[in-house]
ROLUM-162362 format. One line per field, with one value per residue (C-alpha): residue number from 1; residue in one letter; x negated, y, z. Coordinates in steps of 0.1 Angstrom, whole numbers, padded with zeros to 4 digits, always signed. Layout:
pos: (NUM/...)
code: (A/...)
X: (X/...)
Y: (Y/...)
Z: (Z/...)
END
This chain:
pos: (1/2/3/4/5/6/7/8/9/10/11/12/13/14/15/16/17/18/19/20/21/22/23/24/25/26/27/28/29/30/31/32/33/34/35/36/37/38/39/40/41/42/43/44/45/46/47/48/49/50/51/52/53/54/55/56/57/58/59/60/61/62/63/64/65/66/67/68/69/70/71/72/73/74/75/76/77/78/79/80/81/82/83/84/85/86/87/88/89/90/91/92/93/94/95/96/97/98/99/100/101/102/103/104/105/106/107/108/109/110/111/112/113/114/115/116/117/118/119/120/121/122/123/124/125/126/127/128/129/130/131/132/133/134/135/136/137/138/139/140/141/142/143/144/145/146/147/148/149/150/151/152/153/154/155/156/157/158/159/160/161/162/163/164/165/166/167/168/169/170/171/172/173/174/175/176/177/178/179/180/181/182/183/184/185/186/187/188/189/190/191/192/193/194/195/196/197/198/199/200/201/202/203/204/205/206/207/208/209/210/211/212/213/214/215/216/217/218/219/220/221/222/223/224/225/226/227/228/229/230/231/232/233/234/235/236/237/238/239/240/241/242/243/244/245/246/247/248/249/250/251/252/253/254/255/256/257/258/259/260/261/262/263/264/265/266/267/268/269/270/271/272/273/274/275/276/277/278/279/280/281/282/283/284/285/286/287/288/289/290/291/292/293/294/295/296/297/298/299/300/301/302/303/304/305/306/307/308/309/310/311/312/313/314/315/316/317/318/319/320/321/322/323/324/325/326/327/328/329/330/331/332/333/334/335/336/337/338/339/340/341/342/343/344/345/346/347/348/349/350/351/352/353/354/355/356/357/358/359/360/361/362/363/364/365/366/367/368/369/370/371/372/373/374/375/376/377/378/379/380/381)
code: (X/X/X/X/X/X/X/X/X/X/X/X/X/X/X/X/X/X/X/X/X/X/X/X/X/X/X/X/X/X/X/X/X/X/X/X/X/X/X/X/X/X/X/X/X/X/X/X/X/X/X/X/X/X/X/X/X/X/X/X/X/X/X/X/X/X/X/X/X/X/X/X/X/X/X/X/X/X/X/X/X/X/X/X/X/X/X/X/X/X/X/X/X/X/X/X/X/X/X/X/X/X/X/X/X/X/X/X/X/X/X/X/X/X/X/X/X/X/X/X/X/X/X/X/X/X/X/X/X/X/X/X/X/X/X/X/X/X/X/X/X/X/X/X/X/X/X/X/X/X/X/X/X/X/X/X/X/X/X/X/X/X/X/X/X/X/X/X/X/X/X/X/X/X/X/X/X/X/X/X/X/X/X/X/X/X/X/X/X/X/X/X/X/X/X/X/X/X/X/X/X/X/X/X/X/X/X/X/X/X/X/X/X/X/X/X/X/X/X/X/X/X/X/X/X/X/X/X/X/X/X/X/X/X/X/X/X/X/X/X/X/X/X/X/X/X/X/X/X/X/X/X/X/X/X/X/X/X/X/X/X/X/X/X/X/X/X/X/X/X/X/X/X/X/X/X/X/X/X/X/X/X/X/X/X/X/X/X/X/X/X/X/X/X/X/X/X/X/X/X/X/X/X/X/X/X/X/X/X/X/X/X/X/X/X/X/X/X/X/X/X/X/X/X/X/X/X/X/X/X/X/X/X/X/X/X/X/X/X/X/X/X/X/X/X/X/X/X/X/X/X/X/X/X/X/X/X/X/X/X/X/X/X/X/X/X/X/X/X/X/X/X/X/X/X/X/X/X/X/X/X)
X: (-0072/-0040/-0043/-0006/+0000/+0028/+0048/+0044/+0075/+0085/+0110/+0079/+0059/+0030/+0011/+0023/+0005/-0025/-0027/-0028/-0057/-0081/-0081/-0110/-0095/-0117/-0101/-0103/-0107/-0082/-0099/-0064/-0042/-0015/-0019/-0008/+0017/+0028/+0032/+0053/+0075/+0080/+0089/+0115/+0129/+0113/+0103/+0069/+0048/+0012/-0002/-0037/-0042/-0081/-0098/-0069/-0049/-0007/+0025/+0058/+0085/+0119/+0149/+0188/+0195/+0225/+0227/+0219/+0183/+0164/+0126/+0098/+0066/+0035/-0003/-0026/-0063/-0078/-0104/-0137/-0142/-0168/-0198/-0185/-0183/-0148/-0141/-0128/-0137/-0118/-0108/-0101/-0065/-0070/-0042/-0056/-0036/-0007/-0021/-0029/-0061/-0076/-0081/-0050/-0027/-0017/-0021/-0003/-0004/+0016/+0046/+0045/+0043/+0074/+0097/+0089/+0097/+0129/+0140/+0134/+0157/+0187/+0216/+0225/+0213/+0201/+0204/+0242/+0253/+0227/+0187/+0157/+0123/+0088/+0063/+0027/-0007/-0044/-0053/-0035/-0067/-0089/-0082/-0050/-0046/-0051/-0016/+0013/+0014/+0010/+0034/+0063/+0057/+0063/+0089/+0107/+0101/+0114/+0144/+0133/+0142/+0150/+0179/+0160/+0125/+0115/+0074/+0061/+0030/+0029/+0052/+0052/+0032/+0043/+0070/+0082/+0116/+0106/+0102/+0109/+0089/+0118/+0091/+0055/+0036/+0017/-0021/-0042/-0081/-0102/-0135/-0148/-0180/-0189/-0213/-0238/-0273/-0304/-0329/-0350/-0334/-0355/-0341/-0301/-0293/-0307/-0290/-0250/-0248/-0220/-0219/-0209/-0179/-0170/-0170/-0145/-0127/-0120/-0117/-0085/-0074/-0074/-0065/-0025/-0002/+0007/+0048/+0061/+0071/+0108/+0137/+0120/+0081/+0058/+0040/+0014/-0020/-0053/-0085/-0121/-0140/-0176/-0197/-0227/-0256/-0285/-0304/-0339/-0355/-0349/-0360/-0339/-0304/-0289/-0272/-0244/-0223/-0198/-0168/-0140/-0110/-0080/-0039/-0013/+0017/+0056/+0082/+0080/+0050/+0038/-0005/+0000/+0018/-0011/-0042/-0023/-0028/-0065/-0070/-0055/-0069/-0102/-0100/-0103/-0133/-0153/-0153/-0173/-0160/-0151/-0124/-0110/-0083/-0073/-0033/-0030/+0005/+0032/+0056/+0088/+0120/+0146/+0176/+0195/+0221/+0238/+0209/+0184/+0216/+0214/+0180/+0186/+0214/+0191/+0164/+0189/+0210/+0178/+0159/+0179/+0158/+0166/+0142/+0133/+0130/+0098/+0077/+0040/+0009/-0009/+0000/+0012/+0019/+0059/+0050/+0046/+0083/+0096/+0097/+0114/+0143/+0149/+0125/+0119/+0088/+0091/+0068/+0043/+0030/-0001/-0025/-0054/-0050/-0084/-0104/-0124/-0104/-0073/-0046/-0004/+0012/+0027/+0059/+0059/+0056/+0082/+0103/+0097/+0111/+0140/+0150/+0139/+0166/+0193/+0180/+0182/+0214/+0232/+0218/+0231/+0265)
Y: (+0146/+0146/+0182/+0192/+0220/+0225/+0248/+0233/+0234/+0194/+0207/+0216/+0194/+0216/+0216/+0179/+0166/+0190/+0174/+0139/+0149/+0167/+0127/+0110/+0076/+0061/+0024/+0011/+0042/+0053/+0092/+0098/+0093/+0076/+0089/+0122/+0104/+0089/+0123/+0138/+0112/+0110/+0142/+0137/+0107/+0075/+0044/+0044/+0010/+0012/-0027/-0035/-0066/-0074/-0038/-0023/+0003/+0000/+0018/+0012/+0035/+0033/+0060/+0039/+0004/-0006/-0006/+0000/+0003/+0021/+0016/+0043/+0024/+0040/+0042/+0068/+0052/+0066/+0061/+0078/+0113/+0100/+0114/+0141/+0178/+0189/+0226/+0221/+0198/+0168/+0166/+0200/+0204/+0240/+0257/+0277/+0297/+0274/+0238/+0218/+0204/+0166/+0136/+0117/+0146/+0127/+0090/+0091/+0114/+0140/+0118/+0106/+0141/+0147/+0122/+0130/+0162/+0150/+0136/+0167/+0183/+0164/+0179/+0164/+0129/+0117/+0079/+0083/+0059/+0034/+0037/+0052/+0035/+0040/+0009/+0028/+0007/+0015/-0015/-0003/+0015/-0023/-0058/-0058/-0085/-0068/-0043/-0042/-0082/-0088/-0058/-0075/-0110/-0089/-0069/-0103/-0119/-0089/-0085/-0048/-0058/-0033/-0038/-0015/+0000/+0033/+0035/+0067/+0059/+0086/+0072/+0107/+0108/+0144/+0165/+0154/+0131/+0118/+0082/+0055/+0021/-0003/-0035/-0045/-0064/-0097/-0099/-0127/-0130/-0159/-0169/-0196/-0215/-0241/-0266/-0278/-0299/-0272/-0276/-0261/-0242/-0260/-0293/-0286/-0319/-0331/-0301/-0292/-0257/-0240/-0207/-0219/-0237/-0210/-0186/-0212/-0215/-0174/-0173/-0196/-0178/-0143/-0154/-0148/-0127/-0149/-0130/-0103/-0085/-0091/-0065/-0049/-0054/-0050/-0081/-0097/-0092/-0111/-0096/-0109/-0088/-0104/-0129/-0137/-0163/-0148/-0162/-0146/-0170/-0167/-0205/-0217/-0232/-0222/-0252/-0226/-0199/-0179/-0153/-0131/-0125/-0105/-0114/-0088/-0109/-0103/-0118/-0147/-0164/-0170/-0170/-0212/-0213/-0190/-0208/-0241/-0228/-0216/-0248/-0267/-0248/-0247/-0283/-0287/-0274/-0282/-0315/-0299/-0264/-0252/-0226/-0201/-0184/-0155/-0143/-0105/-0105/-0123/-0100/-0087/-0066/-0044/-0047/-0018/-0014/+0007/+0010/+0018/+0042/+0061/+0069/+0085/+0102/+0121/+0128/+0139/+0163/+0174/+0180/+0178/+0151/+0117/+0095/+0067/+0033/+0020/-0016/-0004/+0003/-0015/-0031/-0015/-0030/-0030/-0066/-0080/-0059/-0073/-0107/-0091/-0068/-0048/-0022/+0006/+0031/+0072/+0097/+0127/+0134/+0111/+0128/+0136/+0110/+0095/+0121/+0150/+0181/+0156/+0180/+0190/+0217/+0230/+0233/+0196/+0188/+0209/+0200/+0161/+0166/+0179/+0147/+0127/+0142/+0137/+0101/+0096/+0117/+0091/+0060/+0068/+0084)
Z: (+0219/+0204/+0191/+0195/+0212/+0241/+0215/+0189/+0162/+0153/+0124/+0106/+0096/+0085/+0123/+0126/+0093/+0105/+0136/+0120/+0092/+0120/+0134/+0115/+0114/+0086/+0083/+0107/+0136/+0150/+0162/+0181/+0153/+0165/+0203/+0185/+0165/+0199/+0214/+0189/+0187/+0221/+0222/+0202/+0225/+0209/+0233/+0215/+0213/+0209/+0198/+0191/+0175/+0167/+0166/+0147/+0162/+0152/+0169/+0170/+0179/+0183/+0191/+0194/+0198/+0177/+0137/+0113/+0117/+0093/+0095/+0081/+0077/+0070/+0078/+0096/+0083/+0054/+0027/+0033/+0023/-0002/-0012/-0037/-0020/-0007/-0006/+0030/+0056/+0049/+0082/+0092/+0079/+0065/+0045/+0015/-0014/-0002/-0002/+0023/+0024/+0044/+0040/+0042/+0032/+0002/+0016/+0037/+0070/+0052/+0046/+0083/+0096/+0072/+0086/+0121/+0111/+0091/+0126/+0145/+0118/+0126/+0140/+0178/+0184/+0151/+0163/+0177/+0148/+0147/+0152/+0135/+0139/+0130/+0123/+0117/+0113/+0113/+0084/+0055/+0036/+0051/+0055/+0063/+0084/+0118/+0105/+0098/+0090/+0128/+0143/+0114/+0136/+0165/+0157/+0145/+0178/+0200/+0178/+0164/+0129/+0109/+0083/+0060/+0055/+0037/+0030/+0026/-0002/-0025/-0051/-0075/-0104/-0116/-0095/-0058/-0067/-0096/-0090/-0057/-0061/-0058/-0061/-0069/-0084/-0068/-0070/-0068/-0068/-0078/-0081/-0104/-0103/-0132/-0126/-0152/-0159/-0160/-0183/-0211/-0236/-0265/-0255/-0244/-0254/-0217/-0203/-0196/-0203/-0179/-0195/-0227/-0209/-0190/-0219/-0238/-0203/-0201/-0235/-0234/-0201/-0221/-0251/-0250/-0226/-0194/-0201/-0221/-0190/-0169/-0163/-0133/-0144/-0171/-0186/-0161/-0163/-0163/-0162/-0162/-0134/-0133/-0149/-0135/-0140/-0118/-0141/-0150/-0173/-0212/-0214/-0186/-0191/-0155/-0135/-0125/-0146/-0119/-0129/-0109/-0122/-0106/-0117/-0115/-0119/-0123/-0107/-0131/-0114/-0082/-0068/-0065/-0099/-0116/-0096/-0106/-0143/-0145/-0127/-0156/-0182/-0169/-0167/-0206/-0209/-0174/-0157/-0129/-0110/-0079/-0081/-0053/-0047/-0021/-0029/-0015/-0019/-0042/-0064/-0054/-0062/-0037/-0066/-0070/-0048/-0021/-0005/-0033/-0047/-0008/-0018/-0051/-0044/-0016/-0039/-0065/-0039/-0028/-0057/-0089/-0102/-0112/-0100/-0119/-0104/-0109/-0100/-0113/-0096/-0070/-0038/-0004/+0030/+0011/+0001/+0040/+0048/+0018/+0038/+0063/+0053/+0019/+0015/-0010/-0013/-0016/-0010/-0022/-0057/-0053/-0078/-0057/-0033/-0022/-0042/-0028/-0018/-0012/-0008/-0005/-0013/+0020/+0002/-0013/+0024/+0036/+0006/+0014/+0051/+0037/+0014/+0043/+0067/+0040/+0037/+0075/+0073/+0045/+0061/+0098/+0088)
END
């Protein structure tokens, strides 16, 4: 069920994030989530979309045709409550002492239900100058590859590109206003595998030890910064995230010695540039290794402009704050819209997002729907 009822107020968006939380969608269920989202934005007058690609639910929703377009993207899966013990169901959207309580309130069902609410807000037809759209997925919190990746490809093809994005993640670290993610860094995983000769530890000479050349191998690949950092981003980073020889013998050189490592990089590198150089470096001191890489997204900027300065002169008007433009963090489904259009990330103050007792203070909400309708307000003028 959608769990809207026929009175219910879309300024506020208080019953509208409720309605959203009291929807289990564990990535990747969808529990009704975006049939409720469907319903209040039709409401409101949007040609909604629903699109199911693999087992992932997505929506797209659109109110105006001409331009400019600006795009709200966000997700309506969550992590799992977890087994710590909440105070409140995690998915009963209960108000107490002025919070708001549910998982997803955080991350990121409270910023949708504030910009469906920032919409209702709008005096006359808020797409009268242009168009307002909405791309939501189901994948963000999983794979990603059944989300927002493939509604992009179809948006492209049926011309619903938007000539700017806004993504709700919860972008605050301290007060609501204080910081917009203007870019993030690229990650790349890989795993590596040397190869050696087993044999007996008293007689290494007719064995090829792997794990000693895979120590020397990380070694060299941790030994000095990859950067000292770029204008927008802080110095990339390599770490080591497992070694592991599965080997149970103390007299047993192991034919195999395998490590993980994870690359946030800046703008400065690319995930074929970086596998090109663990390749090489490896290379010195392994003949034999197999080497894999899986690039979750590549690094990228929104530079400031009129379109990052719309943004802060909203949260400025609306909060008093100067929000600081930031790159940090981890990835977010900005690095698939960055291929698209410009895009810029602003919501919530994220500091108890995917904990137990995940929670918003009503007012933060209410106070988010606000700068949301100024943004919408600037951007459509």
């Amino acid at each position: 069920m959608d769990g809207l009822g026929t009175e219910t107020d879309l300024t506020d968006p208080l019953p509208l994030a409720q309605a959203l939380i009291r929807c289990a969608s564990v990535t990747p269920a969808d529990d009704g989530a975006q049939q409720a989202l469907g319903t209040m934005l039709g409401g409101l007058g949007f040609s909604v979309q629903r699109l199911r690609f693999g087992a992932v639910e997505n929506l797209f929703a659109r109110r105006g045709h001409g331009g400019p377009h600006l795009c709200f993207a966000g997700h309506t899966d969550v992590v799992p409550p977890g087994a710590a013990d909440w105070r409140t169901d995690p998915f009963g959207g209960e108000v107490r002492d002025g919070l708001l309580y549910g998982r997803g309130a955080c991350d990121m069902k409270g910023a949708i239900a504030a910009f469906v609410a920032a919409v209702a807000q709008q005096p006359g037809s808020a797409g009268r100058t242009g168009s307002i759209s909405l791309l939501i997925t189901g994948d963000e919190e999983g794979p990603a590859t059944d989300g927002t990746v493939k509604v992009l490809e179809w948006m492209r093809e049926n011309d619903q590109l938007p000539d700017f994005c806004l993504v709700g993640e919860p972008t605050c670290p301290v007060r609501l206003g204080d910081m917009v993610k203007i870019g993030r860094r690229g990650s790349v995983n890989m795993t590596l595998a040397v190869n050696g000769t087993q044999g007996h530890v008293a007689y290494p000479h007719r064995a090829d030890n792997p794990v000693h050349r895979l120590i020397q191998a990380l070694a060299a690949l941790t030994s000095a910064p990859l950067d000292a950092g770029t204008e927008w981003f802080e110095p990339s980073s390599l770490q080591v995230t497992s070694i592991d020889v599965g080997n149970d013998a103390t007299n047993v050189i192991p034919a195999v010695a395998r490590a993980a490592l994870n690359i946030r990089f800046n703008d400065r590198h690319s995930g074929v540039s970086l596998t090109a150089w663990v390749r090489a470096t490896v290379m010195r001191y392994a003949e034999r290794f197999d080497l894999e890489s899986s690039v979750s997204g590549e690094s990228f900027v929104t530079e400031p402009g009129p379109l990052v300065d719309l943004l802060r002169d909203a949260i400025r008007g609306a909060t008093g704050i100067e929000p600081k433009l930031d790159t940090g963090g981890g990835t977010s489904d900005a690095r698939f819209i960055a291929r698209y259009c410009p895009v810029a990330e602003f919501g919530l103050v994220g500091a108890t997002m995917h904990q137990a007792d995940e929670r918003v203070p009503v007012s933060e909400l209410r106070d988010l729907a606000r700068i949301y309708r100024d943004i919408i307000a600037a951007f459509l003028a």
